[in-house]
C-alpha positions as CSV (number, residue, x, y, z in Angstrom):
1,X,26.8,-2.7,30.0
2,X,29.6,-5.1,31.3
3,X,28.7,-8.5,30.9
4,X,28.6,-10.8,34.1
5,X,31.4,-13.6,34.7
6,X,30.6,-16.4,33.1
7,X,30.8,-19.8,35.7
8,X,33.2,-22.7,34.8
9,X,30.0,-24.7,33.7
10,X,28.9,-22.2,30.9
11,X,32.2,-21.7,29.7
12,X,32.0,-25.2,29.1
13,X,28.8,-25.9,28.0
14,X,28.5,-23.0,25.3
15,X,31.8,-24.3,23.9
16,X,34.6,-21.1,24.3
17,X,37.8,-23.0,25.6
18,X,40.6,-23.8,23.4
19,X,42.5,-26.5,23.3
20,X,45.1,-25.6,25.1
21,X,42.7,-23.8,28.0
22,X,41.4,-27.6,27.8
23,X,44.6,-29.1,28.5
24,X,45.3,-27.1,31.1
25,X,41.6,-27.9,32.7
26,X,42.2,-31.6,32.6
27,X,45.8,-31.2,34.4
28,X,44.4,-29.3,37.0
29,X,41.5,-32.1,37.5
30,X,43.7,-34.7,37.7
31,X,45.8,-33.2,40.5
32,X,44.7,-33.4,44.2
33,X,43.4,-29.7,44.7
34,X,42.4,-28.9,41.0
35,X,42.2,-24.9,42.9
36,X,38.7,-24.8,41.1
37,X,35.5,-23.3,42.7
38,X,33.6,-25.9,44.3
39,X,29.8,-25.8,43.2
40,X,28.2,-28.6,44.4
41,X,28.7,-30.1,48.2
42,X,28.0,-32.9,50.3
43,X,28.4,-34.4,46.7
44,X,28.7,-38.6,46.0
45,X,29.2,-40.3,42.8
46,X,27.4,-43.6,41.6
47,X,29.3,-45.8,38.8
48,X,25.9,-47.6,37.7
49,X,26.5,-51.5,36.4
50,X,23.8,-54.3,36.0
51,X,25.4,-56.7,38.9
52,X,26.4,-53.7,41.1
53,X,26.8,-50.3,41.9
54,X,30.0,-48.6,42.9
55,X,29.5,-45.4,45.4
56,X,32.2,-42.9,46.1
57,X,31.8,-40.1,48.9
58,X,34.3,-37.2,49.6
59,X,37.6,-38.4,51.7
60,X,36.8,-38.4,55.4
61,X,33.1,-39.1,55.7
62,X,33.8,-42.9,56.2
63,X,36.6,-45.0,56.5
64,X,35.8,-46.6,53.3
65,X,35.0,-44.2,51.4
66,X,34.3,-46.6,47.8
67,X,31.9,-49.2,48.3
68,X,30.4,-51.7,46.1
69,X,26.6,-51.9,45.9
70,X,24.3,-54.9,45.0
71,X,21.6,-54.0,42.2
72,X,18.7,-55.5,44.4
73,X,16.4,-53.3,46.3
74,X,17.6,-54.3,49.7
75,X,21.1,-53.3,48.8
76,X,19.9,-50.1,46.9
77,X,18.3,-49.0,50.2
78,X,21.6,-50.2,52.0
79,X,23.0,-47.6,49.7
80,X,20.8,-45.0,50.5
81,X,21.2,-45.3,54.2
82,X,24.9,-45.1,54.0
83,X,24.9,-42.3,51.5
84,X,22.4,-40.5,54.3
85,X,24.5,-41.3,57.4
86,X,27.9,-40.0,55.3
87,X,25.7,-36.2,55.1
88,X,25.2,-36.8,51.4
89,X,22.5,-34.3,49.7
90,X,23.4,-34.4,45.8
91,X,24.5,-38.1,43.7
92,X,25.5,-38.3,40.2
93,X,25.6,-41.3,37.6
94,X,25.6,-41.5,33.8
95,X,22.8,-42.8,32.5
96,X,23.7,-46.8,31.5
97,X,21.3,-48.5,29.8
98,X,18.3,-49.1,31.7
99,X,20.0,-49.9,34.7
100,X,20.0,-46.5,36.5
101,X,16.3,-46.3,36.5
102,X,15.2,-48.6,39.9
103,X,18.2,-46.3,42.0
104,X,17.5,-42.9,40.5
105,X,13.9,-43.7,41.9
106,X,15.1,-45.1,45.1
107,X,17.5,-42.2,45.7
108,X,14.8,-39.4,44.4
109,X,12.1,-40.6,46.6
110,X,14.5,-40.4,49.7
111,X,15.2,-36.7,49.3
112,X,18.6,-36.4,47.4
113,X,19.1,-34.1,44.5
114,X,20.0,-36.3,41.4
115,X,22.0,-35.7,38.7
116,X,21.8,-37.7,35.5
117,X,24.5,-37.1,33.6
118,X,25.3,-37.9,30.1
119,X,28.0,-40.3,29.6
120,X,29.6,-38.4,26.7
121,X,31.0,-35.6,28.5
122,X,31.9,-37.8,31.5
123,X,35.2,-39.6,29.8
124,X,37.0,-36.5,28.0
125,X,40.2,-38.1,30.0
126,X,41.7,-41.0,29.3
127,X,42.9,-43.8,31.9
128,X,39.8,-44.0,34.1
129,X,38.6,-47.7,33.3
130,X,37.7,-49.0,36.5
131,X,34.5,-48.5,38.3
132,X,36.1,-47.0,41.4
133,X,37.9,-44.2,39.8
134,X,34.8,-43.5,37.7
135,X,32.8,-43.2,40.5
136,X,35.3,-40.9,42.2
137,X,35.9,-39.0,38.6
138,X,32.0,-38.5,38.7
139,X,32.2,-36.9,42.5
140,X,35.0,-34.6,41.6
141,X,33.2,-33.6,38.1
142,X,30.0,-32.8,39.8
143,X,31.8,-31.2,43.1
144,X,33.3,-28.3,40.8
145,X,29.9,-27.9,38.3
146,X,31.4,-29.6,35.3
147,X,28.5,-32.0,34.7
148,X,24.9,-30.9,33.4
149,X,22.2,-32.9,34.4
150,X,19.6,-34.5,31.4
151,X,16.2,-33.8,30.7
152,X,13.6,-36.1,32.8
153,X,9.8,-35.3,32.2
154,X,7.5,-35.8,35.2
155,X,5.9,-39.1,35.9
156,X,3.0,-38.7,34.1
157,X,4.5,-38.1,31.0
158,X,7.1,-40.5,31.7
159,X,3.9,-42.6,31.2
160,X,2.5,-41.1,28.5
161,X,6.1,-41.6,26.9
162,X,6.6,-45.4,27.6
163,X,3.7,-46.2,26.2
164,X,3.7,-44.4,23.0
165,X,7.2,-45.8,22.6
166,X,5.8,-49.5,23.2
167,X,2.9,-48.9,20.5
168,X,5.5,-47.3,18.4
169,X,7.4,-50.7,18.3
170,X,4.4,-53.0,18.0
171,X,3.5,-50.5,14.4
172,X,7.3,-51.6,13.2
173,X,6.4,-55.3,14.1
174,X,3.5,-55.4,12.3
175,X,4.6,-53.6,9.1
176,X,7.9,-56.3,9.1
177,X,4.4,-58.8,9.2
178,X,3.1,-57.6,6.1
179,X,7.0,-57.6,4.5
180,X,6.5,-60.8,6.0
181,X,3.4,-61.5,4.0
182,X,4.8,-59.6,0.3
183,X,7.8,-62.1,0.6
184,X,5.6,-65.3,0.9
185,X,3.1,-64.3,-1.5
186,X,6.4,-63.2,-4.3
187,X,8.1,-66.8,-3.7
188,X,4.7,-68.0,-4.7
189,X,4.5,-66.1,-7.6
190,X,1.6,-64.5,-6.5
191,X,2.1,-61.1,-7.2
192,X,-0.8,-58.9,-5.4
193,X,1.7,-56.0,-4.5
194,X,1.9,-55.6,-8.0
195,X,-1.7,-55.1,-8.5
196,X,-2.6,-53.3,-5.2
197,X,-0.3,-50.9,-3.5
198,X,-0.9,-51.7,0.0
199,X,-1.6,-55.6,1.3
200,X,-2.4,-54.3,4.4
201,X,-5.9,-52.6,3.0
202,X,-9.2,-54.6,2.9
203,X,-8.8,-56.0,-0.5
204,X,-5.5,-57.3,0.0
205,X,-5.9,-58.6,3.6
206,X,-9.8,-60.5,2.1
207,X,-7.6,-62.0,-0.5
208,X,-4.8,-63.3,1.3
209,X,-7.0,-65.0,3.9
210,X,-8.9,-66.4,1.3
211,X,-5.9,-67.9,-0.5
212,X,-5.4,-69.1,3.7
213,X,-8.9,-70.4,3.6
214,X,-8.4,-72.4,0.4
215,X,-9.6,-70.6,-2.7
216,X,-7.2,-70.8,-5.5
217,X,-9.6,-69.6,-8.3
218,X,-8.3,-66.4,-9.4
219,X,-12.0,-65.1,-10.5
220,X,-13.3,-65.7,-7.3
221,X,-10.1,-63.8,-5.6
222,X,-10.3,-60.8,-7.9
223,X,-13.9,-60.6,-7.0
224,X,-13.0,-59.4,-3.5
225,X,-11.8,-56.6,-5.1
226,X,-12.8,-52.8,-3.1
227,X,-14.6,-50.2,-5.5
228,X,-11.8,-47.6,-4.8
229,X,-9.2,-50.2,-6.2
230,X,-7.5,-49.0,-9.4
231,X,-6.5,-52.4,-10.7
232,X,-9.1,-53.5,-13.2
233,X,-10.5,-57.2,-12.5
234,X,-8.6,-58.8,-15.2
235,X,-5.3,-57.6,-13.8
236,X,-6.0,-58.5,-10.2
237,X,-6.4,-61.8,-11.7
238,X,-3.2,-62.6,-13.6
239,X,-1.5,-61.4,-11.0
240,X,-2.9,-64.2,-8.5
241,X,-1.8,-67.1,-10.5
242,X,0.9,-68.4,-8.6
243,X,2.2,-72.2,-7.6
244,X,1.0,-72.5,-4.1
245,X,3.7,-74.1,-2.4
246,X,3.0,-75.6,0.9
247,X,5.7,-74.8,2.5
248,X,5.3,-70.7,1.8
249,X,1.7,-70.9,2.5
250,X,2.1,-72.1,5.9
251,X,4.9,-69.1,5.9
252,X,1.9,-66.9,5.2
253,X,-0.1,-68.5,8.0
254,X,2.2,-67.5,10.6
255,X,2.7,-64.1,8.9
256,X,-1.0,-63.4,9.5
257,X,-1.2,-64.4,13.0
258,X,1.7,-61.9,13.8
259,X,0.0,-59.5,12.2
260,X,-3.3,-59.9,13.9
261,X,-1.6,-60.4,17.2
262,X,0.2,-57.0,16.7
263,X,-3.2,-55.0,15.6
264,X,-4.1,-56.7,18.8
265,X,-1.2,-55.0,21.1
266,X,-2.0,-52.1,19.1
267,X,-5.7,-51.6,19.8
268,X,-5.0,-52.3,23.9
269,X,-2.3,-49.8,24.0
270,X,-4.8,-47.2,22.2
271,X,-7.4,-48.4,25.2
272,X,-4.3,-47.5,27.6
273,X,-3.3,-44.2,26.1
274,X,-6.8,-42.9,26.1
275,X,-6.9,-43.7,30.1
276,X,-3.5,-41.9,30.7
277,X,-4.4,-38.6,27.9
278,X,-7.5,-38.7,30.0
279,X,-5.8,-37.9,33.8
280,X,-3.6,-35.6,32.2
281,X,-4.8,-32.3,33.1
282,X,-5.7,-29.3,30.7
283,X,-3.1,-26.1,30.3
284,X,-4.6,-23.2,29.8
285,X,-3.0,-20.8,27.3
286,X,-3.5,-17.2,26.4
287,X,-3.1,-16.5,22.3
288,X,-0.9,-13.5,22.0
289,X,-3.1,-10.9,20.0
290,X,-0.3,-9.5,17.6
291,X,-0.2,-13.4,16.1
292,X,-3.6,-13.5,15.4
293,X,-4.2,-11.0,12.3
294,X,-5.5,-12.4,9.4
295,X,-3.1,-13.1,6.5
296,X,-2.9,-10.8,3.6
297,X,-3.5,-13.2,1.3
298,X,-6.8,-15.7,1.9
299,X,-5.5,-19.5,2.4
300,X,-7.8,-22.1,2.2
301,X,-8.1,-24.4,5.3
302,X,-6.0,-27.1,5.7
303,X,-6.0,-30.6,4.1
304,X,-7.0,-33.0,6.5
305,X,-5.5,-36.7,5.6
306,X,-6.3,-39.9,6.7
307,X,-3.4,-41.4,8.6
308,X,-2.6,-45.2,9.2
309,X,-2.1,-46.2,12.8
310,X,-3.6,-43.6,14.7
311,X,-4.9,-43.8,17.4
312,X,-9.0,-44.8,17.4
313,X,-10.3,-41.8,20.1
314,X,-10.3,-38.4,19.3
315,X,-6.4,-37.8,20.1
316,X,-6.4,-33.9,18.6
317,X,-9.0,-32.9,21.3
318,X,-7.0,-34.2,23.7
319,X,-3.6,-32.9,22.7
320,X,-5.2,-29.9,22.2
321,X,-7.0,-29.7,25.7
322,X,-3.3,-30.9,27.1
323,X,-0.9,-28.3,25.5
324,X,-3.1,-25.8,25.4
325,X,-2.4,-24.9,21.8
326,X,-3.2,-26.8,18.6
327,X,-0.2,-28.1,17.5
328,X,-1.5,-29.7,14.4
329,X,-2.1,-26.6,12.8
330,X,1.7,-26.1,11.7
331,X,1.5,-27.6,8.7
332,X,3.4,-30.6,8.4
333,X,2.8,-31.7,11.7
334,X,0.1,-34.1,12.7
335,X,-1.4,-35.6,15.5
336,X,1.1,-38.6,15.4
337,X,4.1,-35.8,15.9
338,X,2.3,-33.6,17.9
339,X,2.0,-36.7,19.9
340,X,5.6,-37.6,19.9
341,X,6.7,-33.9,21.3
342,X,3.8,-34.3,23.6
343,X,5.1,-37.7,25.0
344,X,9.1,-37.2,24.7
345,X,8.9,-33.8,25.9
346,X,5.9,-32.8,28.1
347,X,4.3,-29.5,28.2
348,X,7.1,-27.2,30.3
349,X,9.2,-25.9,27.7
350,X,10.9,-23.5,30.8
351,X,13.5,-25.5,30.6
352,X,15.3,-24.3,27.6
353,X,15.9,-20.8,27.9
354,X,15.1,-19.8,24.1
355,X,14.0,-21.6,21.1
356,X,18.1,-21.6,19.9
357,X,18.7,-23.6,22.8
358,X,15.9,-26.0,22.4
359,X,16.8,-26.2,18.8
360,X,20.6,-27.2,19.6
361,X,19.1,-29.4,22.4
362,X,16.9,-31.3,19.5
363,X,20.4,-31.6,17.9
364,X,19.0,-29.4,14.5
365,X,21.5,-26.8,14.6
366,X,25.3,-27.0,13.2
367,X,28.2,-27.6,15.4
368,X,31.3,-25.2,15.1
369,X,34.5,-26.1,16.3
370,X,36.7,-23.6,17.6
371,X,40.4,-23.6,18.7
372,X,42.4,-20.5,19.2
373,X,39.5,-17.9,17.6
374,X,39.4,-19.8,14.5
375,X,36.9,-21.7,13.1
376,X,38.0,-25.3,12.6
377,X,35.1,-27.3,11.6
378,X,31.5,-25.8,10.8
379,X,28.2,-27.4,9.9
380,X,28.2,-30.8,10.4
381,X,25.1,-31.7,13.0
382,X,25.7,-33.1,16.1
383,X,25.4,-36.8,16.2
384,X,22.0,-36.3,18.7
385,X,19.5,-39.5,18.9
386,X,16.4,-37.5,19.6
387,X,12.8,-38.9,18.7
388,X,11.2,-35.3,18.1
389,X,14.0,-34.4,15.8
390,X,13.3,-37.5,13.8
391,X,10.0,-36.7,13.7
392,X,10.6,-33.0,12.9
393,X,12.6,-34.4,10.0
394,X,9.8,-36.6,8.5
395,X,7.4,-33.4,9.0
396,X,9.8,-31.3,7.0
397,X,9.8,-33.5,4.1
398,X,6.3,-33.9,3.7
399,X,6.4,-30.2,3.1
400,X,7.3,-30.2,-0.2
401,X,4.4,-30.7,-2.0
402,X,2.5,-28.1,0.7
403,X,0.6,-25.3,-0.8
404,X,1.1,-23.2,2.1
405,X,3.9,-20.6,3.6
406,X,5.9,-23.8,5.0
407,X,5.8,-25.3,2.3
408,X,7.1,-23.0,-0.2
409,X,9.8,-21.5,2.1
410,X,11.1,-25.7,2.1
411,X,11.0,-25.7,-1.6
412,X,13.2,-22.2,-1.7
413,X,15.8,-24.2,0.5
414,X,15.4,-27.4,-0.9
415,X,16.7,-25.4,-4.3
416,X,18.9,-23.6,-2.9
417,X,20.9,-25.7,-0.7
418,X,19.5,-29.4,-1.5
419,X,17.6,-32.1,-0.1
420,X,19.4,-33.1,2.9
421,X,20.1,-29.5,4.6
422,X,16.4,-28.1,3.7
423,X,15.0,-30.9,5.8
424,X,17.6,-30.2,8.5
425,X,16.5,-26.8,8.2
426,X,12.7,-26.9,8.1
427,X,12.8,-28.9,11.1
428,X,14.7,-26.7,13.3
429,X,11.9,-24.1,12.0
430,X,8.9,-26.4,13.2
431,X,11.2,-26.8,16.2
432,X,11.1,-22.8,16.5
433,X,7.4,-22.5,16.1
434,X,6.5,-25.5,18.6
435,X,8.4,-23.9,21.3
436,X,6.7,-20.2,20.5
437,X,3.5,-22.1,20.9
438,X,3.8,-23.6,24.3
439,X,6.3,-21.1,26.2
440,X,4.4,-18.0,24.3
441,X,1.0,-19.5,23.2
442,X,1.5,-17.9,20.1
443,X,-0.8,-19.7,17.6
444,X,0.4,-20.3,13.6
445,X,-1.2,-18.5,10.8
446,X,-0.4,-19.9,7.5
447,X,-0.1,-16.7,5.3
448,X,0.3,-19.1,2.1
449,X,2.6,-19.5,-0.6
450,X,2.1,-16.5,-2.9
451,X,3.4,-14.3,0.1
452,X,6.7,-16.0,1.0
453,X,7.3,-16.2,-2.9
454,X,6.2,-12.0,-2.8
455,X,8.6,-11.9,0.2
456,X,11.4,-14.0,-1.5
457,X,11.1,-11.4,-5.0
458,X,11.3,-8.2,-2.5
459,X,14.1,-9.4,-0.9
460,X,16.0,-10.4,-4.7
461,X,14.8,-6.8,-5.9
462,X,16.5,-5.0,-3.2
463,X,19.7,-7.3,-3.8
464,X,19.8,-6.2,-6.9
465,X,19.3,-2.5,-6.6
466,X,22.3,-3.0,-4.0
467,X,24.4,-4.9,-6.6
468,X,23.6,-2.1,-9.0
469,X,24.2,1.1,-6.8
470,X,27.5,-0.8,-6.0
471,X,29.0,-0.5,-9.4
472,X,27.6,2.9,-9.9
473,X,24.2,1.5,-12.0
474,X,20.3,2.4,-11.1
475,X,17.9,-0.1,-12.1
476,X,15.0,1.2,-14.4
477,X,11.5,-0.4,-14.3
478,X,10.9,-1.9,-17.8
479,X,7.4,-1.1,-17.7
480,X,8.4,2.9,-17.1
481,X,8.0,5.4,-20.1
482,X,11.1,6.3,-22.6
């Protein structure tokens, strides 16, 4: 079957030019007709700044056709009215800062069709420094298809996302508080950390405002001791002996009231969240029948642990009721990462056409350079800041002490090809299974440990026989009769 002609964009975007087809590209861009197939009409271009805006439209629809923009809202809609009466339907910008936000709004809500484009693959060219050939270098990107426009959820989970990302950063504040805390209490000599492996518990937050409350008997601050503590009573108190300085003490005050403060931010944004999870509405998935069978091996049901910092309502329910598949049943994801995909990514996964394209999206799969057919660099990851493959990443690694299917395929790749890369890889494979679940509703059986390691000896036996039958060998069963 004859393949179909492949546009200038996908050329592009899957990587098949070499450098010299690149060069020549770039020449023909930077000369008045470039002879390239126009794409995308009617097109402007927005250099986006924090003082002001720079807009370009094609020669000829005005007799300036660069104008500088204000970044207030009357301006912005001055913008928008000249962009309408020029016979402007689609405007790109990069994506600066924050600053793009309040006109991609502005121009979405009046009808134009925008693209967001990522400032990496804007400046492949040198010499275009000033905002009014950038905005002109954006319009004649976009007019012939070479830009691709970045992933935007809808406003809902734009929400959903903002908010999670604000409680996300109230959690860091309040662990550097109780760093905060260790530090004052170790200049003190106090050493409770030493004792107790988390401050942060009830027996180390009772002591340390009880030192705050003026109690400096060791017996009496050992006595707050918890039951589940491991510390014996005796050890809790040699290690509160310390020489109370004044000055470290009030240190510790303040380090407290941060703390509390943050738990505070932390418990409104939960109140928030449960409003917005709540309007969400449910997705209703049908579970593919072939990925239902029963394992061949009988697994015991999964470990439920307690996590710190989630949220206090019922948040599985409702990611479940949302996505319409149970995330948290992959093992090594939980509700906090199931929450993250659910809040960076939203529910339509149509977006990517296959699960190698979200993968490479997430930035989990290996770059290849290629120049003239040949291979030039290979396996280095792209340099993608991407929340969900952060969190993909910590899922992976707290695979390895899994008793499941996961779990041993990470430790087979973690002894294979080390640390770093089995992470790397076991989180492009959650990636894999996530998008199966929402585009496919194709739920995860764990078919434990003993039948990947069955798998893994099958696949070494058959290696083997090949190896053999190469050099003119059969293998012979030891067990088999003389």
């Amino acid at each position: 079957m004859a393949t179909a002609k492949k546009s200038t964009f996908q050329r592009l975007s899957q990587g098949q030019l070499n450098r010299k087809q690149r060069r020549e590209l770039e020449r023909r861009l930077n000369a008045e007709d470039p002879g390239l197939e126009i794409v995308n009409r009617n097109v402007a271009g927005i250099d986006v700044g924090n003082e002001s805006h720079f807009a370009a439209v094609p020669p000829g629809r005005d007799a300036r056709p660069v104008q500088e923009f204000g970044s207030w809202t009357a301006d912005l809609q001055r913008m928008v009215g000249w962009l309408k009466a020029c016979g402007i339907e689609k405007v790109v910008m990069q994506s600066t800062g924050v600053y793009w936000i309040a006109l991609f709004d502005l121009l979405e809500a009046s009808g134009f069709q925008v693209c967001l484009a990522n400032a990496r693959y804007t400046k492949n060219l040198p010499g275009r420094k000033s905002d009014v050939q950038e905005s002109q270098w954006l319009l004649k990107l976009h007019t012939y298809g070479l830009l691709r426009n970045s992933f935007r959820p809808p406003d809902q989970i734009r929400a959903v996302r903002s908010l999670w990302r604000l409680r996300d950063r109230h959690v860091k504040e309040a662990a550097r508080a109780i760093q905060h805390m260790q530090k004052s209490l170790v200049t003190m000599n106090v050493q409770l950390s030493n004792a107790i492996s988390d401050i942060s518990g009830l027996t180390g937050q009772a002591i340390i405002r009880a030192i705050l409350a003026g109690e400096r008997d060791p017996a009496k601050l050992a006595s707050l001791r918890d039951g589940r503590i491991k510390a014996s009573p005796e050890e809790l108190m040699h290690s509160l002996e310390g020489n109370w300085r004044e000055d470290m003490l009030f240190e510790l005050q303040q380090a407290v009231q941060a703390y509390d403060f943050y738990r505070k931010q932390i418990a409104a944004c939960d109140q928030r969240l449960q409003q917005l999870m709540a309007s969400l509405p449910s997705r209703e998935m049908e579970v593919s029948p072939s990925t239902t069978k029963a394992a061949t091996q009988p697994v015991g049901k999964k470990k439920s642990h307690k996590q710190k910092n989630v949220p206090g309502f019922d948040l599985r329910s409702e990611l479940t009721r949302i996505c319409g598949v149970d995330l948290t049943s992959i093992d090594g994801i939980d509700v906090m990462t199931a929450q993250t995909v659910l809040a960076e990514l939203g529910t339509d996964f149509l977006r990517w056409e296959e699960e190698a394209h979200f993968a490479a999206w997430l930035g989990l799969s290996p770059s290849r350079d290629i120049s003239g057919g040949k291979v030039l660099r290979q396996g280095t990851l792209k340099k993608v800041k991407n929340r969900v493959a952060t969190a993909l990443r910590i899922a992976a690694n707290t695979l390895q002490f899994s008793d499941s299917y996961l779990g041993a395929r990470f430790r087979s790749l973690r002894t294979r090809r080390g640390a770093p890369k089995a992470i790397k890889a076991m989180a492009r494979y959650l990636a894999c299974l996530i998008y199966r679940m929402f585009l496919h509703g194709q739920a995860w059986v764990d078919r434990g440990a003993r039948e990947f390691e069955n798998k893994r000896a099958q696949r070494q036996f058959l290696t083997l026989q090949r190896q053999a039958a190469a050099q003119g060998f059969k293998l012979v069963s030891a067990n088999a009769p003389a």
